[in-house]
Rosetta silent file (secondary structure, phi, psi, omega in degrees, C-alpha in Angstrom):
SEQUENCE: XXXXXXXXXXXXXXXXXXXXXXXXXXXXXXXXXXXXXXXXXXXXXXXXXXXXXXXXXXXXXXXXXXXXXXXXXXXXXXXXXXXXXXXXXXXXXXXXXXXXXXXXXXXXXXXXXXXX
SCORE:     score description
SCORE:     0.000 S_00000001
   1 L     0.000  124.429  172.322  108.743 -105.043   76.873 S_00000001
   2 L   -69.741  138.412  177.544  107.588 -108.615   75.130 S_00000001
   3 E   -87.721  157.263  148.207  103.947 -109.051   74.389 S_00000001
   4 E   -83.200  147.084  179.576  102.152 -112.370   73.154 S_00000001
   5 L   -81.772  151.981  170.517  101.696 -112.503   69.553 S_00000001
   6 L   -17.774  -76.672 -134.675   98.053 -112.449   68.145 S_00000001
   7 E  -138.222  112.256 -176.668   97.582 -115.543   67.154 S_00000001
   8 E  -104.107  135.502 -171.627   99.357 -118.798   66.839 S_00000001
   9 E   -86.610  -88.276 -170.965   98.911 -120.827   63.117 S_00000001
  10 E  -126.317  179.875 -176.550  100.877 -123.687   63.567 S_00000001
  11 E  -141.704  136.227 -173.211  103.204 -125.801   66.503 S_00000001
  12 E  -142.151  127.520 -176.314  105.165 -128.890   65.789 S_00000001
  13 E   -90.237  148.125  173.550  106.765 -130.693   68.897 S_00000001
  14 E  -160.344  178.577  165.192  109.635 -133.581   68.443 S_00000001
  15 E  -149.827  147.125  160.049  112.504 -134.934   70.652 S_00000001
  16 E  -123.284  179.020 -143.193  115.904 -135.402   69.484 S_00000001
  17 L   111.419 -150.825  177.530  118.871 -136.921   70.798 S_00000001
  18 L  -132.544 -169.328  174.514  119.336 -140.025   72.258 S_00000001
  19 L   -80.410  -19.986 -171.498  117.108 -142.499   75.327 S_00000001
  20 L   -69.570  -89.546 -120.276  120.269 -140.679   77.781 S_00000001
  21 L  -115.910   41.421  174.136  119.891 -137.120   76.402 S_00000001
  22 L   -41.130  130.950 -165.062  116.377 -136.599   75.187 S_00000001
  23 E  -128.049  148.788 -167.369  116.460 -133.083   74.178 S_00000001
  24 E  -117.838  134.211 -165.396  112.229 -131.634   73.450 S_00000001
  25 E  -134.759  131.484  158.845  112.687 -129.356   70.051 S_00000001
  26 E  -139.444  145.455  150.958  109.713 -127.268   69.797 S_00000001
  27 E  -135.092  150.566 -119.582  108.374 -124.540   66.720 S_00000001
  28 E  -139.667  107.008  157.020  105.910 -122.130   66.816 S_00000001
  29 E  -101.928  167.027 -176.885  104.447 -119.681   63.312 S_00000001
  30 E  -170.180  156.664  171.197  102.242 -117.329   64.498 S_00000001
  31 E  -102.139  108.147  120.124  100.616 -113.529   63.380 S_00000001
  32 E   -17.952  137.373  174.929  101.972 -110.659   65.040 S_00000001
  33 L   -88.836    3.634 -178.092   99.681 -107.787   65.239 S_00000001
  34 L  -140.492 -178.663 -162.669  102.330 -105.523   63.284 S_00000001
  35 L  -101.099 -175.402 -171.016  105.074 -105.812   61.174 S_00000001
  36 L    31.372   81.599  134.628  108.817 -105.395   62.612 S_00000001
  37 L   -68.776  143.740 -178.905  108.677 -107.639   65.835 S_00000001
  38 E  -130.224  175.234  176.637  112.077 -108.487   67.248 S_00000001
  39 L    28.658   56.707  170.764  113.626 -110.942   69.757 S_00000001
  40 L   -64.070  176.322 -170.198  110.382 -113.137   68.918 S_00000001
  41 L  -165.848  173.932   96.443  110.586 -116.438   71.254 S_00000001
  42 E   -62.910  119.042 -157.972  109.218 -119.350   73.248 S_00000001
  43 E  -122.483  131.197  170.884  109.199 -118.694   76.476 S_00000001
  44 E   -76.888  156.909  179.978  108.551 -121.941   78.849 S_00000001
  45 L   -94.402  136.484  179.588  106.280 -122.039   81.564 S_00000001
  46 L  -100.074  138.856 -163.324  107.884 -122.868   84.947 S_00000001
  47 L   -91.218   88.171  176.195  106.775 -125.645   87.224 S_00000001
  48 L   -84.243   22.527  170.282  107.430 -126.222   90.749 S_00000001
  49 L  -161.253  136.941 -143.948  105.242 -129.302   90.461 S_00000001
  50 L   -94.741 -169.992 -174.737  104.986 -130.538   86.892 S_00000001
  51 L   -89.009  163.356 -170.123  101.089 -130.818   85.618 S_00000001
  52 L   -80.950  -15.074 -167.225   98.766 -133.505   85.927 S_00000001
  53 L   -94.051   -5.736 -160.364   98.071 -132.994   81.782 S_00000001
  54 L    45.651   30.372  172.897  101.610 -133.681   81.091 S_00000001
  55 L  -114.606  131.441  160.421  101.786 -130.937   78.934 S_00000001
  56 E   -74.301  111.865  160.662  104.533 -128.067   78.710 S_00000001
  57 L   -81.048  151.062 -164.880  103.188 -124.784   78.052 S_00000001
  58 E  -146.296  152.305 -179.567  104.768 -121.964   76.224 S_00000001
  59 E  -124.668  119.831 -162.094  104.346 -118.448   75.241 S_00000001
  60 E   -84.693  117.684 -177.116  104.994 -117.219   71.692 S_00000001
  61 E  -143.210  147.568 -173.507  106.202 -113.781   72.653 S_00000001
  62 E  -156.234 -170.996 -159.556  108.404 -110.618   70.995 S_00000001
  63 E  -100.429  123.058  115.155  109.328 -107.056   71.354 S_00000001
  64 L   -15.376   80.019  167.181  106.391 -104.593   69.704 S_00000001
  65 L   -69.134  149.250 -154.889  107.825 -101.676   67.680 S_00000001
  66 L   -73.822  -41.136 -127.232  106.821  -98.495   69.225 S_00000001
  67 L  -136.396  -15.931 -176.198  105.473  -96.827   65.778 S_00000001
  68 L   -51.060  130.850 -146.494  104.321  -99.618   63.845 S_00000001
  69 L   -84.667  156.393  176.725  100.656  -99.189   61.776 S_00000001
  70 L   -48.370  130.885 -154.775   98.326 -102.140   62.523 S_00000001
  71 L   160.442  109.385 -176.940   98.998 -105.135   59.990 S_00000001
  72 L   -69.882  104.434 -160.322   98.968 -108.693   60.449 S_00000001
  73 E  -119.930  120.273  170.688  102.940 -110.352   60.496 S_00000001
  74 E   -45.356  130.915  170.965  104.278 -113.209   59.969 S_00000001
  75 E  -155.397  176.296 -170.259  106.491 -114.511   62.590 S_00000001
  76 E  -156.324  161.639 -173.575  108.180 -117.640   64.029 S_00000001
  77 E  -150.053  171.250  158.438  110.531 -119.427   67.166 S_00000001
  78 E  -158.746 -179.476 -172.669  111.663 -122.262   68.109 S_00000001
  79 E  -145.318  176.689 -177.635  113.370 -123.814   71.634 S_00000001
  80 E  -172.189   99.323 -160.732  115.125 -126.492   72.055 S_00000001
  81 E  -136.033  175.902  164.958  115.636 -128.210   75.667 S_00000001
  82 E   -61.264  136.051 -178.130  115.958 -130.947   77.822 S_00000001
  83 L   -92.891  148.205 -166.916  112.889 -133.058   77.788 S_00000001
  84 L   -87.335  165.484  154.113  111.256 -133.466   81.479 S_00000001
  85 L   -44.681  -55.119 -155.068  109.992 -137.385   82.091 S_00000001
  86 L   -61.501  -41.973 -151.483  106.595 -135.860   82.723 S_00000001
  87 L   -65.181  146.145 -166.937  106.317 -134.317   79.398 S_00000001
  88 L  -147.855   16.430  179.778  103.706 -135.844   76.469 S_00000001
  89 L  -179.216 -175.077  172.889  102.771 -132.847   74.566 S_00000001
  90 E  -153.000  111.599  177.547  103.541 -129.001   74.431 S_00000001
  91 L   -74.950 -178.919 -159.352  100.583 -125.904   74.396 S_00000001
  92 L  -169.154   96.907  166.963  101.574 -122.785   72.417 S_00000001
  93 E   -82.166  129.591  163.914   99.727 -119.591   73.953 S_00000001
  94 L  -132.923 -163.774  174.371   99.109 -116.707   72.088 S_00000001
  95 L   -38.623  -43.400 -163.670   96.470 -113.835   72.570 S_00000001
  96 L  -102.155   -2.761 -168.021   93.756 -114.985   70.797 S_00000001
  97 L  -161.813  172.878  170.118   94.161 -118.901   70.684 S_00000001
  98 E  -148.446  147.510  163.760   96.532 -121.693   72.004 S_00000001
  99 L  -124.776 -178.778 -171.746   97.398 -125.128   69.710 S_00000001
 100 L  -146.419  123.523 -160.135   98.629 -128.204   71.136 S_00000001
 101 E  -141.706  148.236 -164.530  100.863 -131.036   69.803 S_00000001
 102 L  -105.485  155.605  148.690  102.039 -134.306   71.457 S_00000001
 103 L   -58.194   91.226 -146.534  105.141 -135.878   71.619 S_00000001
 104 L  -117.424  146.344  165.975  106.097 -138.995   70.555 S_00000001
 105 L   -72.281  136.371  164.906  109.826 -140.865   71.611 S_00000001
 106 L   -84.748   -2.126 -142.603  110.973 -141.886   68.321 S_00000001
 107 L  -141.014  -37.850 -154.404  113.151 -145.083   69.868 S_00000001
 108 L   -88.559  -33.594  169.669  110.053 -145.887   71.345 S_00000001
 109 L   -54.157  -25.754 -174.396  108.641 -146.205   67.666 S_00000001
 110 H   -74.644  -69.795 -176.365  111.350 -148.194   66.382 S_00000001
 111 H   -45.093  -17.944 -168.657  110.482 -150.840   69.102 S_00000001
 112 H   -84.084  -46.373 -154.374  106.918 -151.165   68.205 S_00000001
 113 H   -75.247  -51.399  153.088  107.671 -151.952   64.759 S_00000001
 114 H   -59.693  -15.925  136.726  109.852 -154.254   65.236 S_00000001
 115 H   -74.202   -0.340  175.211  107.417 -156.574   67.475 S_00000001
 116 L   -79.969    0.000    0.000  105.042 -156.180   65.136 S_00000001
């Protein structure tokens, strides 16, 4: 059964694509409280109404091996989706902590510079 991992180190949010087919690319490192974790992941949190923070939340989560001795393990995901209108940032839960990183349209960046 997947668990949350310890602890999440770092989370870096982007969008790729196009202005049609924004696609929200998120990755996750994090410590595991043991070594050999499998099918680590991000698993999104589902909305029926999306949040007033504009943030997507996520869960860094894997399989536990049954016999492993207590040891602190590297481990890492990523996701890769549609991006919702609403969204302006993404949280990263794990037991002990959550981080949080925003989103920026890169086309939207382009435009600034060029009125400057």
């Amino acid at each position: 059964m997947s668990e949350l991992v310890r602890e999440i180190v770092e989370v870096n949010a982007g969008i790729d694509g196009d202005e049609e087919n924004p696609l929200l690319v998120v990755e996750a490192e994090g410590l595991a409280p043991t070594a050999g974790w499998t099918n680590v992941r991000l698993d999104p949190h589902v909305y029926i109404t999306p949040p007033d923070d504009g943030v997507q939340d996520f869960d860094l989560v894997g399989d536990r091996p049954a016999d492993a001795a207590e040891a602190l393990s590297e481990v890492e995901a990523g996701w890769e989706g549609p991006l919702e209108d609403w969204v302006i940032g993404v949280r990263v839960h794990a037991v002990d902590n959550l981080i949080e990183d925003e989103v920026y349209e890169p086309w939207d960046e382009d435009d600034e510079s060029e009125a400057a």
